[in-house]
C-alpha positions in Angstrom: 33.2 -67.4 13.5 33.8 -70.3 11.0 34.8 -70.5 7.3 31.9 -72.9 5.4 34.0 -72.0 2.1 36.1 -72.6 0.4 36.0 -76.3 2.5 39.6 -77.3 3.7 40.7 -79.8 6.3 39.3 -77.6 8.9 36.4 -76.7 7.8 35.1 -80.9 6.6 36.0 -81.8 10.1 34.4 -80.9 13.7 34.8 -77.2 14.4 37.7 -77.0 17.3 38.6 -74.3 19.9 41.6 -72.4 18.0 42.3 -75.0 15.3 42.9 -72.1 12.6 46.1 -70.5 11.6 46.8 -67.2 11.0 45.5 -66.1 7.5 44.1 -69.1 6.7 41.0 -69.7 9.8 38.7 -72.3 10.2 37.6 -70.4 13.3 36.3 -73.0 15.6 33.7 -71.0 17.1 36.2 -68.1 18.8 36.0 -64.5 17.1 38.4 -63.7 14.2 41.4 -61.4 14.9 41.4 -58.0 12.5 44.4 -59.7 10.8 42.6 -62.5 9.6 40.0 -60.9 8.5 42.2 -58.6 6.6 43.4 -61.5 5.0 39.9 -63.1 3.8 39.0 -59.8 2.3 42.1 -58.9 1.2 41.6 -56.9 -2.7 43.3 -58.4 -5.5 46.7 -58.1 -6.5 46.7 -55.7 -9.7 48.3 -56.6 -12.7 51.6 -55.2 -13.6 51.3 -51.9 -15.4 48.6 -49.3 -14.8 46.0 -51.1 -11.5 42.5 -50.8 -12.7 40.0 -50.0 -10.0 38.5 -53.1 -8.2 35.1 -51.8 -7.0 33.3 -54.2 -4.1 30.0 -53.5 -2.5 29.1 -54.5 1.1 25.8 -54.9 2.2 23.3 -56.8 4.7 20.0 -58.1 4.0 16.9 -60.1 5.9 16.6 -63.4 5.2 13.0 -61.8 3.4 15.3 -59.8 1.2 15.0 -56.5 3.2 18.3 -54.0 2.9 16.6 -51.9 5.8 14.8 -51.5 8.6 12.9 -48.6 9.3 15.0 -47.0 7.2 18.5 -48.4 8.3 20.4 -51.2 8.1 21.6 -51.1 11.3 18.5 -53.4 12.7 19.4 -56.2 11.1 23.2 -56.4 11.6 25.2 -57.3 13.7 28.3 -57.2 16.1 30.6 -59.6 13.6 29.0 -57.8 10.5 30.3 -54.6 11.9 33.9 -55.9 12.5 33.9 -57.2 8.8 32.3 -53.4 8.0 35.3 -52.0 9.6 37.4 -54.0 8.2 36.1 -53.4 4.7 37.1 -49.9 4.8 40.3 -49.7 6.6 41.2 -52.5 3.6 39.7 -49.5 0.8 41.4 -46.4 -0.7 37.7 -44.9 -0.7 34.1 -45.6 0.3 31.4 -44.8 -2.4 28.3 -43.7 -0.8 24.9 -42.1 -2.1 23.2 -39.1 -1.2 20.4 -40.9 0.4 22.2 -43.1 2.4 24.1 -40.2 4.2 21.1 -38.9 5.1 19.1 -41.3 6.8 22.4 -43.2 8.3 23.9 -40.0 9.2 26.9 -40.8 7.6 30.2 -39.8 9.3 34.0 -39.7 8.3 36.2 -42.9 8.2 38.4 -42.6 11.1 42.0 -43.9 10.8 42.5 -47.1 13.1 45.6 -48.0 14.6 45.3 -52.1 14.0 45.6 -51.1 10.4 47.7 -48.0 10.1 51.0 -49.8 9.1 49.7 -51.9 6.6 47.9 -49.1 5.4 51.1 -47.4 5.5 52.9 -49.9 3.8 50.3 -50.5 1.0 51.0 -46.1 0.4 47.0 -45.5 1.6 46.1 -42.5 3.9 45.8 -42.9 7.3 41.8 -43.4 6.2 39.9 -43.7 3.4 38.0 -40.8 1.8 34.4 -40.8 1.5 33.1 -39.6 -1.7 29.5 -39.5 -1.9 27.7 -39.2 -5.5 24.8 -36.8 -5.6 22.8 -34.8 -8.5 21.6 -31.8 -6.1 24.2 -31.8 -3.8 21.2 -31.0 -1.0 23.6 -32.3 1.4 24.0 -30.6 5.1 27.2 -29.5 4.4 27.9 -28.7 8.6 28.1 -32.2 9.0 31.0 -33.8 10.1 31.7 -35.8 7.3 32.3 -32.9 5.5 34.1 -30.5 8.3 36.3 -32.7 10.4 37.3 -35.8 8.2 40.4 -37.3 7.9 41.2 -37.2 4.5 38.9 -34.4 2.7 35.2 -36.0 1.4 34.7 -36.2 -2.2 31.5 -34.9 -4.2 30.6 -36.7 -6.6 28.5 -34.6 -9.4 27.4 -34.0 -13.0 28.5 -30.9 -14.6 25.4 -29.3 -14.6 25.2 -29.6 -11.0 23.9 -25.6 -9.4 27.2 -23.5 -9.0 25.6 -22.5 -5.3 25.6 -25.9 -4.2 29.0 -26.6 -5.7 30.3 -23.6 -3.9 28.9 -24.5 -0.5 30.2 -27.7 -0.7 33.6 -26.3 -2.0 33.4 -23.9 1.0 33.0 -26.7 3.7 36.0 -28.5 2.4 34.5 -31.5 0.2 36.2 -32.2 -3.1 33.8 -31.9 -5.9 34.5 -34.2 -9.1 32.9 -33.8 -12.0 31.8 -37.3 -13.0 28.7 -37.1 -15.7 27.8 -34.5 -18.1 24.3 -33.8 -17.1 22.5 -33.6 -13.5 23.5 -36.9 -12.6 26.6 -39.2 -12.2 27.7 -41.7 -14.7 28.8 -45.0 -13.2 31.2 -46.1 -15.0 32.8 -42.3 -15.3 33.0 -42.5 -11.2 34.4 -44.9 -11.0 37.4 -44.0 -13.7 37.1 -40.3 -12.0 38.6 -42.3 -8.6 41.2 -44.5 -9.8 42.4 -41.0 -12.2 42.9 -39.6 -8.0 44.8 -42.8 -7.2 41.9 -44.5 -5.5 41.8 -48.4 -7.3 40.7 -50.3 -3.9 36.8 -49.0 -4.0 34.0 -49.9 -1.5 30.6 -48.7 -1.9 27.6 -49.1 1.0 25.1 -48.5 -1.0 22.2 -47.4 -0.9 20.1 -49.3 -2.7 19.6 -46.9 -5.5 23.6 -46.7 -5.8 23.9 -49.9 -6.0 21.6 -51.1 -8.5 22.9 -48.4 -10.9 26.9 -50.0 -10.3 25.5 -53.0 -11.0 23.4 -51.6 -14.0 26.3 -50.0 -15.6 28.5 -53.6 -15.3 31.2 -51.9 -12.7 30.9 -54.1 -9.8 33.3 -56.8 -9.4 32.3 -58.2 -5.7 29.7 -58.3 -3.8 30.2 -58.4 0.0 26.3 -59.7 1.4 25.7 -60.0 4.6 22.5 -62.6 4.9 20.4 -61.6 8.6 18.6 -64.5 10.6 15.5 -61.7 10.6 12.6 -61.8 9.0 11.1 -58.1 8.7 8.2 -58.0 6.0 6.8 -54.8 5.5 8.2 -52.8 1.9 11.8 -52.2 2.7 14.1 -51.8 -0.6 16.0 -54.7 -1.8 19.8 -54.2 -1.9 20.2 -53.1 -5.0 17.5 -51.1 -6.7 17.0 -48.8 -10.0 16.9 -50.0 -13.5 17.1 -53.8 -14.6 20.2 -55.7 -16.0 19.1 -56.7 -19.3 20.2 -60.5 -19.0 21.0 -61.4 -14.7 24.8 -61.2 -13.9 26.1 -64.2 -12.8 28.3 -64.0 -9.5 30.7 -66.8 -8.1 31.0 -67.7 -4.7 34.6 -66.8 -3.1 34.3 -67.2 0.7 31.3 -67.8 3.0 31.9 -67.3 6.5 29.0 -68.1 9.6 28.7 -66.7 13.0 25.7 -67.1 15.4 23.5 -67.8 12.2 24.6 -64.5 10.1 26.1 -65.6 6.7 28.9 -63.4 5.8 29.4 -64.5 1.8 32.2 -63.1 -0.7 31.1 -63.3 -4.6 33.1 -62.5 -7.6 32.2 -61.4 -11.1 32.4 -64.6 -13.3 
């Protein structure tokens, strides 16, 4: 892997065989170490004070703009896109998730990894972050792993006029149910304050598509993780984000871009 921004010393001149330092890589062609990752997508430092939530979304997409294949996005990734996906959530206090998504990826837990387990130790995270998944009907298979066996209890995310049996059978299987919109659905915006009120300010979201384009919608996204595929798929798979339109397009800088074996792994920040 190699850093193509922001350009240093290392990255103007010819790549070379271990010519990074810790925290700061070039890459040279050799495959990043977990640290070093970690520190590239490290969150911000809050503020002094109260933190407020810093909510990032990862995602890959075809170089033709596809966020799926057949369904899932696991075609069109790859083996360093997983290693920065891992590393994404052991870096997160929780990973934002919609209904959908669980169901066609067949969404299981976060598991606690040992490579990150004293800094998230020392940074006063749980040994891994909670999933809370946002959903209207809760028609979720509530036998699922995800919601029997995880390591730190899953979160439902709901409105308050969600159906009392489905609250109750998720309630019953051990998820967490949060109230966060006053109808059927789930206001953005109120999620997002309904996580950082339970302590979690380092947010990750996978999408779906759907999800995503409503975060973005609602002006609560800060970063965008985007994995860019060397695929093309055609066909009509989603985009990344989907849902309803921003009024006037949201302008994004560039933080980092990273390449390995032709995937671009880019980093953008609200402007």
């Amino acid at each position: 892997m190699r850093r193509l921004f922001p350009v240093t010393d290392e990255t103007a001149a010819p790549a070379r065989e271990g010519a990074a330092e810790a925290g700061a890589p070039d890459g040279g062609g050799r495959e990043w170490s977990l640290a070093e990752l970690a520190a590239v997508y490290a969150y911000p430092q809050p503020e002094p004070g109260v933190p407020r939530p810093w909510l990032r979304a990862n995602m890959v997409s075809s170089l033709d703009g596809a966020a799926q294949h057949e369904g899932r996005s696991q075609p069109i990734s790859s083996a360093a896109d997983m290693r920065i996906f891992g590393t994404l959530r052991a870096l997160s206090d929780v990973v934002l998730v919609g209904a959908e998504t669980v169901r066609q990826e067949g969404y299981r837990p976060a598991r606690a990894r040992a490579e990150f387990a004293g800094a998230r130790k020392a940074a006063g995270q749980s040994p891994a972050p909670a999933v809370a998944v946002v959903t209207a009907s809760l028609e979720l298979d509530f036998s699922l792993p995800l919601f029997t066996s995880p390591v730190v209890p899953t979160l439902v995310l709901t409105g308050a006029a969600a159906a009392p049996d489905r609250v109750a059978a998720a309630e019953k299987a051990g998820a967490r149910v949060v109230i966060a919109g006053d109808g059927m659905g789930v206001d953005p915006a109120r999620a997002v304050r309904a996580l950082a009120d339970l302590g979690h300010t380092r947010l990750l979201t996978e999408g779906g598509p759907r999800l995503l384009g409503q975060l973005v919608a609602a002006e609560v996204l800060d970063e965008l993780c985007l994995t860019i595929s060397p695929m093309l798929t055609a066909g009509d798979a989603q985009r990344i984000a989907g849902g309803p339109s921003v009024v006037v397009p949201r302008r994004f800088a560039l933080a980092s871009l990273l390449e390995e074996d032709g995937f671009l792994f880019g980093r953008y920040r609200r402007s």
